[in-house]
C-alpha atoms as a printed R data frame, in Angstrom:
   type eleno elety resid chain resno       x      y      z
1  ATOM     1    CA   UNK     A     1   3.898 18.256 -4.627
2  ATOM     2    CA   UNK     A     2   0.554 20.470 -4.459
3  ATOM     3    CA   UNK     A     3   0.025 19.542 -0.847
4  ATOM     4    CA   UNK     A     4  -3.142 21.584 -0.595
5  ATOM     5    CA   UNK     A     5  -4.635 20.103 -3.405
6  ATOM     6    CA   UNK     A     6  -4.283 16.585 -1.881
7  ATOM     7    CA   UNK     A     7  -5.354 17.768  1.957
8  ATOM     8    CA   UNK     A     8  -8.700 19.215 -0.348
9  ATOM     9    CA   UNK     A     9  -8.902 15.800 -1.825
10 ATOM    10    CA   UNK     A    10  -8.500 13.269  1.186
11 ATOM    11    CA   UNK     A    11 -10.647 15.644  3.166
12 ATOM    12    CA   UNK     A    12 -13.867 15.358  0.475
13 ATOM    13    CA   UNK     A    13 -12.759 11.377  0.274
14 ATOM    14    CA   UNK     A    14 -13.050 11.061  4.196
15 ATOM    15    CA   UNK     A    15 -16.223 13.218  4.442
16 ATOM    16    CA   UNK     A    16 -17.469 10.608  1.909
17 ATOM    17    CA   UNK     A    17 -16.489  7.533  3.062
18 ATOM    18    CA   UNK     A    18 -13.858  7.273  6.111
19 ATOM    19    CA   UNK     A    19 -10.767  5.300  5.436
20 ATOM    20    CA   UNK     A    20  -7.695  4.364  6.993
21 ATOM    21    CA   UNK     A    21  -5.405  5.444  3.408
22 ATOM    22    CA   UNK     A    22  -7.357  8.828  3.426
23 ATOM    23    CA   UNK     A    23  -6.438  9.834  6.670
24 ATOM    24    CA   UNK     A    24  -2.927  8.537  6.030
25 ATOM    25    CA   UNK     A    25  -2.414 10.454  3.185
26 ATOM    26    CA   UNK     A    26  -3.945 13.464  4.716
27 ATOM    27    CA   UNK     A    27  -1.452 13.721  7.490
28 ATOM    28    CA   UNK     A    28   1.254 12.835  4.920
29 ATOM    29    CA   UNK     A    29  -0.369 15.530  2.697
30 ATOM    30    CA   UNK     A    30  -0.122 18.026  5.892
31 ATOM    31    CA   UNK     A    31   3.561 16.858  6.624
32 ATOM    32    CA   UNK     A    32   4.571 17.942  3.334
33 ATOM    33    CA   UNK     A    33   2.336 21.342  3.617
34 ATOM    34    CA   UNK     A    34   4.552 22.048  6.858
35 ATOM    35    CA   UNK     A    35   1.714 21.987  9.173
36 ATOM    36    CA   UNK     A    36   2.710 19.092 11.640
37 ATOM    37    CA   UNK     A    37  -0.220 20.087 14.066
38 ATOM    38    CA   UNK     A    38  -2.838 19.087 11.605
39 ATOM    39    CA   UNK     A    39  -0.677 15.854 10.527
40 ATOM    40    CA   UNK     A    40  -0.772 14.357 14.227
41 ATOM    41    CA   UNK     A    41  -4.337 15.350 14.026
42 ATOM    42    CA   UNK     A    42  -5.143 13.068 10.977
43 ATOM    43    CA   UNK     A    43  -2.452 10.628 12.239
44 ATOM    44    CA   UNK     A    44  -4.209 10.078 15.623
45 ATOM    45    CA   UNK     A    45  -8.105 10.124 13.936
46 ATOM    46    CA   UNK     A    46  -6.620  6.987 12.029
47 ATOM    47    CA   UNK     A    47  -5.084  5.250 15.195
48 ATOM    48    CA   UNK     A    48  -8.022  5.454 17.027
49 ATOM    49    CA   UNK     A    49 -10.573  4.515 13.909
50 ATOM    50    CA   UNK     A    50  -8.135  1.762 12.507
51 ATOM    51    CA   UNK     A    51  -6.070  0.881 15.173
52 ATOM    52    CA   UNK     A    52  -5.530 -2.344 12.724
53 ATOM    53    CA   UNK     A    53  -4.040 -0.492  9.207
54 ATOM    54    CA   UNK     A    54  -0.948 -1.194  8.104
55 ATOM    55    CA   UNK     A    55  -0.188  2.587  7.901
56 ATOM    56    CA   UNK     A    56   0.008  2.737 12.499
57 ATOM    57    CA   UNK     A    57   3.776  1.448 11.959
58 ATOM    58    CA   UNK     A    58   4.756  4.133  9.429
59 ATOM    59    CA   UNK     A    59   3.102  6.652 11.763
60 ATOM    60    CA   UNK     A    60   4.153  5.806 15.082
61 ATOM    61    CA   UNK     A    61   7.143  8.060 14.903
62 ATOM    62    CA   UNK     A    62   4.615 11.135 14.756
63 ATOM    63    CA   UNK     A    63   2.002  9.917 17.424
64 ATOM    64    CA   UNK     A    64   5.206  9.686 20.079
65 ATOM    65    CA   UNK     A    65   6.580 13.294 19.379
């Protein structure tokens, strides 16, 4: 539950080497941190850079709001 912690740690792993889990779990991280404008943020980077993860389903709910 240290939300900040993880948003620290998925940002370094993205500014390392993109992914589709790190921006996942970075707007997952954000959810859970409260801030749902940074979520959709990290939610839409992965739609548009991996518009073929398995993780667009679980986020679609967020992208339509």
């Amino acid at each position: 539950n240290d939300y900040k912690k993880a948003i620290t740690l998925c940002n370094t792993a993205i500014e390392l080497q993109e992914g589709a889990d790190a921006y996942y779990y970075l707007g997952m991280a954000y959810l859970g941190d409260q801030d749902e404008e940074n979520a959709k943020s990290a939610f839409v980077s992965l739609k548009d850079n991996y518009p073929e993860s398995d993780h667009i389903d679980d986020i679609s709910e967020y992208l339509s709001e």
